[in-house]
Each structure stands twice: as structure tokens, then as C-alpha cells.
C-alpha positions as CSV (number, residue, x, y, z in Angstrom):
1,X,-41.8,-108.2,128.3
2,X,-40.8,-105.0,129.9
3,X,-39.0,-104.9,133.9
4,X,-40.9,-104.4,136.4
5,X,-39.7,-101.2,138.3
6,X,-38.5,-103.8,141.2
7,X,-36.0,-105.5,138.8
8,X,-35.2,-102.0,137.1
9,X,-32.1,-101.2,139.9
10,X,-30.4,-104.3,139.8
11,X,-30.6,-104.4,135.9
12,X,-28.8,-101.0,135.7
13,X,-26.4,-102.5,138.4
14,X,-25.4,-105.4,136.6
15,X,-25.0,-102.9,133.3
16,X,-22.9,-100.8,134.9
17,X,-20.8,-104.1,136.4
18,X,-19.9,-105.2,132.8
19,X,-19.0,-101.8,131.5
20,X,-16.7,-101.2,134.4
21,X,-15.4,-104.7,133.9
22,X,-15.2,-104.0,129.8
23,X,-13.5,-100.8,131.3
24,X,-10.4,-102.8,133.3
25,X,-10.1,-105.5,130.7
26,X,-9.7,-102.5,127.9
27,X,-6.9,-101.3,130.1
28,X,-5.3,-103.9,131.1
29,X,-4.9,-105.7,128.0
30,X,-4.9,-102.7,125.7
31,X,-2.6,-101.2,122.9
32,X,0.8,-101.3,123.8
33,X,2.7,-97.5,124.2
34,X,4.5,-96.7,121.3
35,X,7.6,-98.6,122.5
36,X,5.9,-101.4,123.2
37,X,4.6,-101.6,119.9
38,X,8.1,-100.9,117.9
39,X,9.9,-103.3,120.1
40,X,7.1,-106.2,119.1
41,X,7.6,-105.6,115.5
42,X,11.5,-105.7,115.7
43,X,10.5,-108.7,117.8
44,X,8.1,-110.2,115.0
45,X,10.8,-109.7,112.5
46,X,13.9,-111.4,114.0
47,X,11.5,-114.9,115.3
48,X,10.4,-114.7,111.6
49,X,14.0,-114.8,110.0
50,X,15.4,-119.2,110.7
51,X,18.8,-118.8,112.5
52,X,18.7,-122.3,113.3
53,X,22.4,-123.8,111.9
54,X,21.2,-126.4,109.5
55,X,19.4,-123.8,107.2
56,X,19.1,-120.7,109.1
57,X,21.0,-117.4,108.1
58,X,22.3,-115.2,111.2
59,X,23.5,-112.6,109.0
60,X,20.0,-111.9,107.2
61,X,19.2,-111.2,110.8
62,X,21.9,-109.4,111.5
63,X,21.6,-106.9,108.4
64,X,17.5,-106.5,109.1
65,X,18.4,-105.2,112.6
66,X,21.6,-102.9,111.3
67,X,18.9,-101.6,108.3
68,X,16.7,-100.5,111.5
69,X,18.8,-98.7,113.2
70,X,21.0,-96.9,110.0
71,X,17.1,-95.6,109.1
72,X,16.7,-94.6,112.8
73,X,19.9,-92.0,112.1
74,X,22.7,-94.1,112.9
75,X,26.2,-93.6,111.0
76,X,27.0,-96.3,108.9
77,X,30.2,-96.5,111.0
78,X,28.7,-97.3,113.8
79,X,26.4,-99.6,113.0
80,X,28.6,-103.1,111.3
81,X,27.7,-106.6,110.2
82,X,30.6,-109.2,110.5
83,X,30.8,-112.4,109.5
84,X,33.7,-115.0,109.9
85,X,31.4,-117.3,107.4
86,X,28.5,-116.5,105.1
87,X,25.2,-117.0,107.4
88,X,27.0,-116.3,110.5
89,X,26.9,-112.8,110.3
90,X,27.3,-110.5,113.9
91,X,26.0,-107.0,114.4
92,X,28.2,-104.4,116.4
93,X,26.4,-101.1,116.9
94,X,27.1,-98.3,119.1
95,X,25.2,-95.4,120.4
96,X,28.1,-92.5,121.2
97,X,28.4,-91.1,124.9
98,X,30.0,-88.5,125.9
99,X,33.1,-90.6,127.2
100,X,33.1,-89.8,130.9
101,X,33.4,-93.7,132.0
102,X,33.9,-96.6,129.7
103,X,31.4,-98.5,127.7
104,X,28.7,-100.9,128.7
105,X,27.8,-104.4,126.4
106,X,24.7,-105.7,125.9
107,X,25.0,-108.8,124.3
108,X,22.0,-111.4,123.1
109,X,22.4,-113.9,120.4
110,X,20.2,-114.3,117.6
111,X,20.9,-118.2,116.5
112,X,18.4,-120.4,117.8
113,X,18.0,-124.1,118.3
114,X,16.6,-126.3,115.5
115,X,12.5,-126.5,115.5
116,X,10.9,-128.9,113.4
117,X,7.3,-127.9,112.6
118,X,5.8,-131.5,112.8
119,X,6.8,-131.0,116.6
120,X,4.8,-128.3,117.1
121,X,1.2,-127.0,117.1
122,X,2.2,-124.3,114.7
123,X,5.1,-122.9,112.6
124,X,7.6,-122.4,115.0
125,X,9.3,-119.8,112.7
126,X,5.7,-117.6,112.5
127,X,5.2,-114.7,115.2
128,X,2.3,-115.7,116.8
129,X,0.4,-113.6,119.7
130,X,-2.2,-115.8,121.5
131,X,-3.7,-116.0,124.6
132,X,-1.7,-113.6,126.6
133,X,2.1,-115.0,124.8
134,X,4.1,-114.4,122.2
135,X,5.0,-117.5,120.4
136,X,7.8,-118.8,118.3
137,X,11.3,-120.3,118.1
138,X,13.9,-118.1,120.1
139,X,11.0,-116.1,122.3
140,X,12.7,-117.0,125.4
141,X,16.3,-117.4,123.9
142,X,17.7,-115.1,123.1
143,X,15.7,-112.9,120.3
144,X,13.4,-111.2,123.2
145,X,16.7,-109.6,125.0
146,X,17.7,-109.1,121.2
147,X,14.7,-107.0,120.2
148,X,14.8,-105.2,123.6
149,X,18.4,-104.4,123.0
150,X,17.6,-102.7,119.4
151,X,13.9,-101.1,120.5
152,X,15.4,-99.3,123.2
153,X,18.2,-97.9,121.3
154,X,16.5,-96.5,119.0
155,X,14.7,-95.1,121.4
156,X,17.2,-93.6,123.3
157,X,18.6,-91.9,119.7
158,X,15.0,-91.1,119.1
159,X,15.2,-88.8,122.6
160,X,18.5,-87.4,121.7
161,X,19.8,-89.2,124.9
162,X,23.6,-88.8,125.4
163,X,25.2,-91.5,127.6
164,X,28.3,-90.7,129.7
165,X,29.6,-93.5,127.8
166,X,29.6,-95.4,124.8
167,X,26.7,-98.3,124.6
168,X,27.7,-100.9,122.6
169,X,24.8,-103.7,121.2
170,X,26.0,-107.0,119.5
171,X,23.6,-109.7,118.2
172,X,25.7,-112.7,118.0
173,X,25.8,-116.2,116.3
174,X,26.6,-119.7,117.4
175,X,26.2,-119.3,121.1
176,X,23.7,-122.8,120.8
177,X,26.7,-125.0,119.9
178,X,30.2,-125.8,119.7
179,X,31.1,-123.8,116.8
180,X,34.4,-122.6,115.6
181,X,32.0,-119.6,114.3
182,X,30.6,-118.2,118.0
183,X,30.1,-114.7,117.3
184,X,31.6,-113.7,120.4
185,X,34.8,-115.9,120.6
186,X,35.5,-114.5,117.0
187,X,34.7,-111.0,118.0
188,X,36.9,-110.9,120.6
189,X,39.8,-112.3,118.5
190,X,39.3,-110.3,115.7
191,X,37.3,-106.9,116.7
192,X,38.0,-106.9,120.3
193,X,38.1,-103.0,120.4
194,X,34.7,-102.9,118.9
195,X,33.2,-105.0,122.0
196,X,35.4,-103.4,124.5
197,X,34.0,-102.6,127.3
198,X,33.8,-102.0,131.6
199,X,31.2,-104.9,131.6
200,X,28.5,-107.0,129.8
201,X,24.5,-107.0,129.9
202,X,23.5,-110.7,129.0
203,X,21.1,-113.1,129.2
204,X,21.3,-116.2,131.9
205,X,19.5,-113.9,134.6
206,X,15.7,-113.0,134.6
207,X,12.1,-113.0,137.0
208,X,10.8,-116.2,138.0
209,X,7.7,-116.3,138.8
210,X,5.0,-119.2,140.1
211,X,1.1,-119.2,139.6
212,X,1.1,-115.7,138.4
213,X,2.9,-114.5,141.6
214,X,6.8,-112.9,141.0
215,X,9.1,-114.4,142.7
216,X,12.5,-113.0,142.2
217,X,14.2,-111.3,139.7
218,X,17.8,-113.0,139.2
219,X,21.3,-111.8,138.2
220,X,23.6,-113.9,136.9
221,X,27.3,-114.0,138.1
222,X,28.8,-117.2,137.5
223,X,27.7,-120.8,135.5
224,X,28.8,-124.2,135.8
225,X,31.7,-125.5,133.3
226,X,29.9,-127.4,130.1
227,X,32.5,-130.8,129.6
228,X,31.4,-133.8,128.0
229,X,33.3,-137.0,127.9
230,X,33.2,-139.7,125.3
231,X,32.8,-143.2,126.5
232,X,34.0,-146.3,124.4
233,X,33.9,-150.0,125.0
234,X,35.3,-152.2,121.9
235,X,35.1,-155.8,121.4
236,X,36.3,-158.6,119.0
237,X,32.8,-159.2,118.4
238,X,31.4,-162.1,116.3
239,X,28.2,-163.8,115.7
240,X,25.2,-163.2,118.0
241,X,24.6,-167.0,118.0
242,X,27.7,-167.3,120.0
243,X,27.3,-165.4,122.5
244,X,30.5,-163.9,124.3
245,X,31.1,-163.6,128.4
246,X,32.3,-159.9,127.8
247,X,29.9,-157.8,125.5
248,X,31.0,-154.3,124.8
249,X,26.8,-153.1,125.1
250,X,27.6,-154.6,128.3
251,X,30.3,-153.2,129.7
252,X,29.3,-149.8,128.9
253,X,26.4,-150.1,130.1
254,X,27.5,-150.8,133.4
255,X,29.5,-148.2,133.8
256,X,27.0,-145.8,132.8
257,X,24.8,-147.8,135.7
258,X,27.8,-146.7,138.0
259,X,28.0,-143.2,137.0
260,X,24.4,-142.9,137.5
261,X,24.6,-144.0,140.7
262,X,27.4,-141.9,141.5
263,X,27.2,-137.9,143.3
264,X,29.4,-135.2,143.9
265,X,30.0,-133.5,146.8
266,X,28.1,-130.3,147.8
267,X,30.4,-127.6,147.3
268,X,29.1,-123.7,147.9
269,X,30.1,-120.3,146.8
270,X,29.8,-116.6,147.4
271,X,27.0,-117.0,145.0
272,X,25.5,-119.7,145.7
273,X,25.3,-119.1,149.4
274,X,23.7,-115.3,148.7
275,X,21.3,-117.3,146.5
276,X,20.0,-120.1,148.9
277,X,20.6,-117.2,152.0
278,X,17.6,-114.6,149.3
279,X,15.4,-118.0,148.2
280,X,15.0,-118.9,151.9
281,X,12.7,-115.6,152.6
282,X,10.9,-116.4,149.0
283,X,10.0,-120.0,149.9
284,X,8.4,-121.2,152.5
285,X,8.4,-124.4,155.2
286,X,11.0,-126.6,155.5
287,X,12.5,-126.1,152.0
288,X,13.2,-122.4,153.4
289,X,14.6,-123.9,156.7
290,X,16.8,-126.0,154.3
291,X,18.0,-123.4,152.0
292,X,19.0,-121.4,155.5
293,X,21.0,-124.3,156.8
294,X,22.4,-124.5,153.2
295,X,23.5,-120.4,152.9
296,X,25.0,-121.1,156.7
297,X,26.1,-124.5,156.5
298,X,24.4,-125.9,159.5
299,X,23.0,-129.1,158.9
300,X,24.4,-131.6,156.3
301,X,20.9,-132.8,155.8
302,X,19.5,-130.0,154.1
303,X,21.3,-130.0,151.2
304,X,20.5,-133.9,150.7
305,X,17.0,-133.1,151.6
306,X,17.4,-130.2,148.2
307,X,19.2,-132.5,146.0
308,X,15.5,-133.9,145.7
309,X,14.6,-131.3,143.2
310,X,16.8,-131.3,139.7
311,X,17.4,-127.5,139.7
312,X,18.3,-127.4,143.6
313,X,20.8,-130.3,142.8
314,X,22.1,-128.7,139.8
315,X,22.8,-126.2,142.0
316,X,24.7,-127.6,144.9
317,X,27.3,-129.7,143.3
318,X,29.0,-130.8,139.7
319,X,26.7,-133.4,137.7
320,X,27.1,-135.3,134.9
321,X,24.8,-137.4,132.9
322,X,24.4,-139.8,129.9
323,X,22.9,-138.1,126.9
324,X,23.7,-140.3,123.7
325,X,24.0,-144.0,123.2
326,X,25.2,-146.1,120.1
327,X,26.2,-149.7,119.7
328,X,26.2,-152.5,117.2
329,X,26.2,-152.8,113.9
330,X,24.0,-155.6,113.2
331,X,20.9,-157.2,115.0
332,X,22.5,-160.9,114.4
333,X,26.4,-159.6,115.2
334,X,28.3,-159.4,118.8
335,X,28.7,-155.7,119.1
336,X,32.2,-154.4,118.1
337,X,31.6,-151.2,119.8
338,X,29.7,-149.3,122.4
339,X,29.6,-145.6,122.7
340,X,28.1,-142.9,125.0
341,X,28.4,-139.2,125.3
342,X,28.4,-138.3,129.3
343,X,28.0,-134.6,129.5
344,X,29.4,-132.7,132.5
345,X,28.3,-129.6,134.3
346,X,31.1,-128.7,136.3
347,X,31.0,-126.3,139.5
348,X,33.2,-123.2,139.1
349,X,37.0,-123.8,140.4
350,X,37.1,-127.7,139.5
351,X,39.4,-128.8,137.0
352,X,38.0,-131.1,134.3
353,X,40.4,-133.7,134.3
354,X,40.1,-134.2,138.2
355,X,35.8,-135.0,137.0
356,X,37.4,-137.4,134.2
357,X,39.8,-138.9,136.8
358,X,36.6,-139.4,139.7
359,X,34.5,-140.5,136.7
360,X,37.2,-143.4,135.7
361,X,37.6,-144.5,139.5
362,X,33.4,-144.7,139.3
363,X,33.4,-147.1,136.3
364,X,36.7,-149.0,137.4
365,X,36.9,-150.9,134.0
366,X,39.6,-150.4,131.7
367,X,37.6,-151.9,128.8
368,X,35.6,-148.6,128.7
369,X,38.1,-145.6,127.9
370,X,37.0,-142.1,128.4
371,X,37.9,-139.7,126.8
372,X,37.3,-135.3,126.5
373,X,35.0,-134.6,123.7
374,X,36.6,-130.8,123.2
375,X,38.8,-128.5,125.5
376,X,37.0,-127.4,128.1
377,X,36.5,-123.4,128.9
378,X,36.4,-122.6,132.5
379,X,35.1,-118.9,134.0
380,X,35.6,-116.7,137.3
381,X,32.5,-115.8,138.8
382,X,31.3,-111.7,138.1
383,X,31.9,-109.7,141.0
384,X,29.0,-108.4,142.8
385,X,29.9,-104.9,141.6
386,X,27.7,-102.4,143.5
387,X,27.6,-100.2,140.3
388,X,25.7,-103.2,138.9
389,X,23.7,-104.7,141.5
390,X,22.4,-101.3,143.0
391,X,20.6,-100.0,140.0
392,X,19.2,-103.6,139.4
393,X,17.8,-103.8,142.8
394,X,15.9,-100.3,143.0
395,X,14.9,-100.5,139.7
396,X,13.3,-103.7,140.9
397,X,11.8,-102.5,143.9
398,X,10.2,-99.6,141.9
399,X,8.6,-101.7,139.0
400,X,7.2,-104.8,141.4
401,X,7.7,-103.7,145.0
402,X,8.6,-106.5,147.6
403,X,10.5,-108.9,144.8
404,X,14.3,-109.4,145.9
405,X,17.0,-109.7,143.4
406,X,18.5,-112.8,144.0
407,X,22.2,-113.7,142.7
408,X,22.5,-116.7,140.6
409,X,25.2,-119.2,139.0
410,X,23.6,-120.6,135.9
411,X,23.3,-124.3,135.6
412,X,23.8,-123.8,131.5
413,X,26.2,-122.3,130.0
414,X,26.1,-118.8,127.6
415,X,28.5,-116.8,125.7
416,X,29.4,-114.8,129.3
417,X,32.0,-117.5,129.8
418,X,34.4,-116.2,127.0
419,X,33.3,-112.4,128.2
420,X,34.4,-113.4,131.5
421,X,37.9,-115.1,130.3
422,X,38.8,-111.9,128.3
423,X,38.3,-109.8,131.6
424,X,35.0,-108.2,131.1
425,X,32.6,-109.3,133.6
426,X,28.9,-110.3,132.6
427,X,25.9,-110.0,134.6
428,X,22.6,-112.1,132.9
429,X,20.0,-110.0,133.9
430,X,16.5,-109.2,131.8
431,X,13.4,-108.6,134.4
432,X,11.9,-110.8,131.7
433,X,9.5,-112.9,134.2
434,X,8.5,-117.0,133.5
435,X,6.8,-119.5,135.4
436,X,9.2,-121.7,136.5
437,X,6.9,-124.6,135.5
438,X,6.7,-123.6,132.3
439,X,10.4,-123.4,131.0
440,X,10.3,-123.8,127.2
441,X,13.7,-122.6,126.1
442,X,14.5,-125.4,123.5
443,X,11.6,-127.2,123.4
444,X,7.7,-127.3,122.2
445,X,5.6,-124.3,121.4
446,X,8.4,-121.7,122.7
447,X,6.7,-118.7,124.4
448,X,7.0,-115.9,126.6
449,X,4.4,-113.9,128.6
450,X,3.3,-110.4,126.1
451,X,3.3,-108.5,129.2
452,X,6.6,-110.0,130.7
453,X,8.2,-108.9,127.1
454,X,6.8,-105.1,127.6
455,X,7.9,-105.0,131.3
456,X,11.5,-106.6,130.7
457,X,11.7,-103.6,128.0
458,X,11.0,-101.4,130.2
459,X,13.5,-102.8,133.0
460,X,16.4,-102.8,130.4
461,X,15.6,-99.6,129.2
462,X,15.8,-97.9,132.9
463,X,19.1,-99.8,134.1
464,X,20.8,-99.2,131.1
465,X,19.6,-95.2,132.0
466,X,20.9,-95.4,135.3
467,X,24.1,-97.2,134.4
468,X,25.0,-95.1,131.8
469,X,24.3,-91.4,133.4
470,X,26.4,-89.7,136.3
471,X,23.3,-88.2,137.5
């Protein structure tokens, strides 16, 4: 039946409403720019390669990336695989500048955490684009800032671009575990003059952002001391139809009770103060009054009234929780032994064994010894070097206007620790943006935002610009 000439206008209005909505959607979500689309396919590559430890091989990823960049014109010399083991292979690569000041780092690891398939909704070790993400084990950490790191170098060789000083890329191993084979540990005890440098790029920092809105975009100076502490309760034991007063399950598990119940004092930092001082004009309401009173130290209050949220607690003080249990060897036996792992994260400028000794007075039981699991490695905060911070902050302003960059000390731990210890400061920055609901580094479905991935390219690409040209 044909329109009546009445209905004939609005028709054509509503046509012309989808094509100009067809029109924004094709541009929004359209191809990505060349760079875009090269650092997505290094990206697909590296998720696709298992670094897990149990089967994964580093060095396979290692050696894909060095193959990129040798067909992109790199010298062989320039452009090394290293291995202190087979599987945990490290890639050193540097782009040549012209000398003037001395190098810059940028570090990412390329080992991730183990993923079993059954756990997720798909292969976790398949690249897969859906629904505005990328997906796949190591998205988030660390084979994004990886793939950035390589894209934009080739890029850079690509433009002819000469540095005023030599950039140096390494894709490391181990940094998820205690491992004797950390690619950076080992690099700095055996290659230190190929990592060398006036300061590190690293992971740790990053955007936050919250119902689609940024929030900040966080550089990260300083992290908390990892320490974990073996706890140990042992018994004669005997059989469970005779039951003993003392019970090593017991006993331990009292003391666990007590160190739950237990909390460390607040204790603040040039860091940590800038960083509740910069989230006070992000949130809003009381927890902004709070962090204020925090960053000035004003009311004692505030900071219990923080300590309410996990991060904000994190934040304020040194914690320490129970994160494995063991005991018994039989279901009709008294058990002989008890055992727990208590795992520390210690504020910067605390000595461990002062946490063991506060620890020991909280259980006050000499049936449960405690004991250090391995050496800890304490770090001095980065400086807030202007050099640094300057670049990040106008870069910042220019690619989401009105988003502060907000200082940060990590509540984990990454390789920037060792970094730190051998003199070279690190600074965990990415403008890679995630919802801070939605953190899921080490767990299900891993995934980060497609167009976060193409904008923290782009970030990386300008700082490392600026910090790397006099001009």
C-alpha cells in the first residue's frame, strides 16, 4: 500500500535518522588505522603462543616478536633472545638514537598465569574480539603493553625516526612467580649493559575508568613489599577416637582467627598522600572529604571510614592474609600437623621481620612457629621526576581532556622492584583504561576494552616521542 503524501516527510526523516546513525556507528567502530591493525596482530600472536609455566614456552614468544622486528630492518645485533633455561627465553631489542641523553626501558613480560579452559567460556589461549574486547589469557597482563611495545617500534623504524637516545624493549619471563628464572633478575645479573638505562617504562600504572566515564590515568612509583610467612603447628597426634585437649587444626587455627582480627597502622607517603590529595577531586561526597582529610592528615576517622573498601585499605597500611591451609593426614587420625601460608603486603620502608615479629605477638602461641617462606625484596619509591611526569600529564590532557594523572603505589608487586634496587627508577604507566569493576587480571574470561588497546598504543607511542626527542 503506497504512503500517503502526509506520512511521506516523516518516512524520509526517519531514513535519513538510520543512515546518519549507520553513518556514526561506521565511524566509531570502524577499521582500525594501519597501526592499529599491526599492533592487533602482534597482539593476536603473542595471546596465542601458552607462556603459562607448566607447559608454556616464553622463548617461542620471544623469537616470534625478534622475527618481527629483524623483517621490519632491524640488525641481528640489536635484536637478541636470551635464555637462562630452555622456555624461558627474554627478548632485548634496541632502536639506535643518536646518543644525546641515555636510554629509556620499556619493559612488559610475556609469561602469563595458568588458565584452564574448563574455567572459562572459551579457549583462553585463542584471540578472541567480541563485543567491544579483546579476549584471552595475558590481555590485561602483560602481552597488551608487550604488543604496544613491539608495534610502535616498528613503527618508529618504519618512519625513520631517530631518538636522541637509545630505546631499549625487553619482553621478559617469570615475573608471575618466584622463579630463580625472572627475566629481569637474570638480565640484570648477566646482561646488565644490555638493559641499561636512565629509567624504566612498565606496567603497574594505567586509566581507570567507571561506567564508561575515565577516571584517572595512574603512574606508578612505588608497590608494597610481597612476604609470605609459613605457619606450622605440630602435634603427637593419635587416634581421632581419643580425642586430645591440644589439636594442632586447632591451634592454628586460632591464630589465624587472631591475625585476622588483627590491623596495621595507617602509615602515609609522598605518594600516597599525592594520590588520596588527586582522588579527592575525582570522587565525590564524603569519600572525597575523607580522602582530603587522609592527603592532609586531619581527621583520624577518615582513613577508618576508607579502610571499608579492600583497595583503599590496601592502600593505607601493610596487610597480610591467609591464603593456603593443610592439615591432617587421615579422617580417623589426631592431626600431626597444621600448616598455613600467610602472605604479606608490606608498606614501603618496613622491615619484614619487624611484620614477623608483630605477627608472633598477635598469635602469642609458641606451638605455632612462623617462619619466612623466601628472602624478601624491598624497593625505594620512583621519584616524581618532572622529565617523566610532565610528558605523561600533557599527553593526557590532550588525548582525554579534564582526566588528572594521579600517582600511585601498587598494592601487587612487578618486576619494577628489582629495576628499582639496581638504580633505575620505573614508572608503571600504559593510558590502557579498565573499569575498575571489572578487573580480570588472573582470573575468568581475561579481557581488555578494543578501543582502550588502540588508545594506550597511541599514549605510549606519543610519550615515548616526547621523552626521547630534545625538541
Amino acid at each position: 500500500m503506497p504512503l500517503s503524501s502526509s506520512r511521506r516527510p516523516l518516512f524520509a526523516l526517519t531514513l535519513l535518522a538510520i543512515f546518519l546513525a549507520a553513518t556514526v556507528a561506521f565511524v566509531e567502530t570502524g577499521p582500525p588505522s594501519a597501526e592499529d591493525a599491526l599492533a592487533q596482530e602482534i597482539f593476536k600472536e603473542l595471546i596465542e603462543i601458552n607462556t603459562t609455566d607448566s607447559v608454556g614456552d616464553n622463548t617461542k614468544a620471544a623469537e616470534a616478536m625478534a622475527r618481527r622486528l629483524r623483517d621490519a630492518g632491524f640488525p641481528e645485533e640489536d635484536v637478541r633472545v636470551l635464555e637462562p633455561h630452555p622456555r624461558k627465553g627474554n627478548l632485548v631489542a634496541r632502536l639506535r638514537g643518536s646518543g644525546k641523553r641515555e636510554p629509556i626501558l620499556l619493559l612488559a613480560h610475556i609469561d602469563v598465569v595458568e588458565a584452564l579452559p574448563s574455567d572459562w567460556s572459551f579457549d583462553p589461549f585463542t584471540f578472541l574480539e567480541k563485543d567491544g574486547y579483546f579476549y584471552g589469557r595475558g590481555t590485561s597482563d602483560d602481552k597488551a603493553m608487550a604488543a604496544i611495545w613491539i608495534a610502535n617500534l616498528i613503527r618508529m623504524k618504519r618512519e625513520s625516526y631517530l631518538p636522541d637516545r637509545d630505546l631499549i624493549v625487553a619482553l621478559t619471563a617469570d615475573e608471575e612467580g618466584e622463579s630463580r628464572y625472572n627475566g629481569v633478575r637474570w638480565l640484570l645479573a648477566n646482561h646488565r649493559d644490555l638493559i641499561d638505562a636512565a629509567y624504566c617504562l612498565n606496567e603497574g600504572g594505567g586509566g581507570q575508568m567507571k561506567e564508561g566515564r575515565k577516571l584517572s590515568n595512574s603512574v606508578q612509583l612505588s608497590e608494597k613489599l610481597f612476604q609470605s610467612f609459613a605457619l606450622e603447628a605440630t602435634n603427637p597426634g593419635g587416634h581421632s577416637s581419643r580425642p586430645r585437649k591440644d589439636n594442632a587444626i586447632y591451634q592454628l587455627s586460632s591464630a589465624l582467627v587472631r591475625i585476622s582480627q588483627h590491623e596495621f597502622p595507617v602509615e602515609l607517603d609522598e605518594i600516597t598522600s599525592a594520590y588520596f590529595e588527586k582522588m579527592s577531586a575525582i570522587e565525590s561526597g564524603d569519600t572525597s572529604r575523607d580522602m582530603l582529610s587522609v592527603a592532609r592528615r586531619s581527621d583520624p576517622q577518615a582513613a577508618a571510614r576508607l579502610s571499608k573498601s579492600p583497595y583503599y585499605n590496601a592502600v593505607l597500611r601493610t596487610t597480610c592474609v591467609a591464603t593456603q591451609l593443610q592439615g591432617g593426614h587421615a579422617e580417623n587420625a589426631l592431626p600431626q600437623t597444621a600448616r598455613a601460608t600467610v602472605n604479606c603486603r608490606i608498606f614501603p620502608g618496613n622491615d619484614p621481620k619487624n611484620i614477623q615479629g608483630t605477627l608472633e605477638s598477635v598469635v602469642r602461641d609458641e606451638a605455632v612457629r612462623m617462619s619466612p617462606l623466601q628472602p624478601a625484596s624491598p624497593s625505594l619509591p620512583s621519584p616524581l621526576l618532572p622529565e617523566v611526569m610532565g610528558p605523561t600529564e600533557r599527553i593526557t590532557e590532550e588525548m582525554w581532556p579534564g582526566v588528572p594523572v594521579v600517582p600511585t603505589m601498587s598494592t601487587g608487586a612487578t618486576d619494577g622492584l628489582y629495576l628499582r634496587n639496581a638504580g633505575i627508577p620505573t614508572y608503571g604507566v600504559s593510558g590502557i583504561f579498565g573499569d575498575v569493576d571489572d578487573a580480570r587480571a588472573h582470573g575468568k574470561d581475561e579481557r581488555v576494552l578494543v578501543s582502550s588497546f588502540y588508545e594506550g598504543r597511541e599514549f605510549l607511542y606519543r610519550l615515548v616521542m616526547a621523552l626521547s626527542s630534545s625538541n
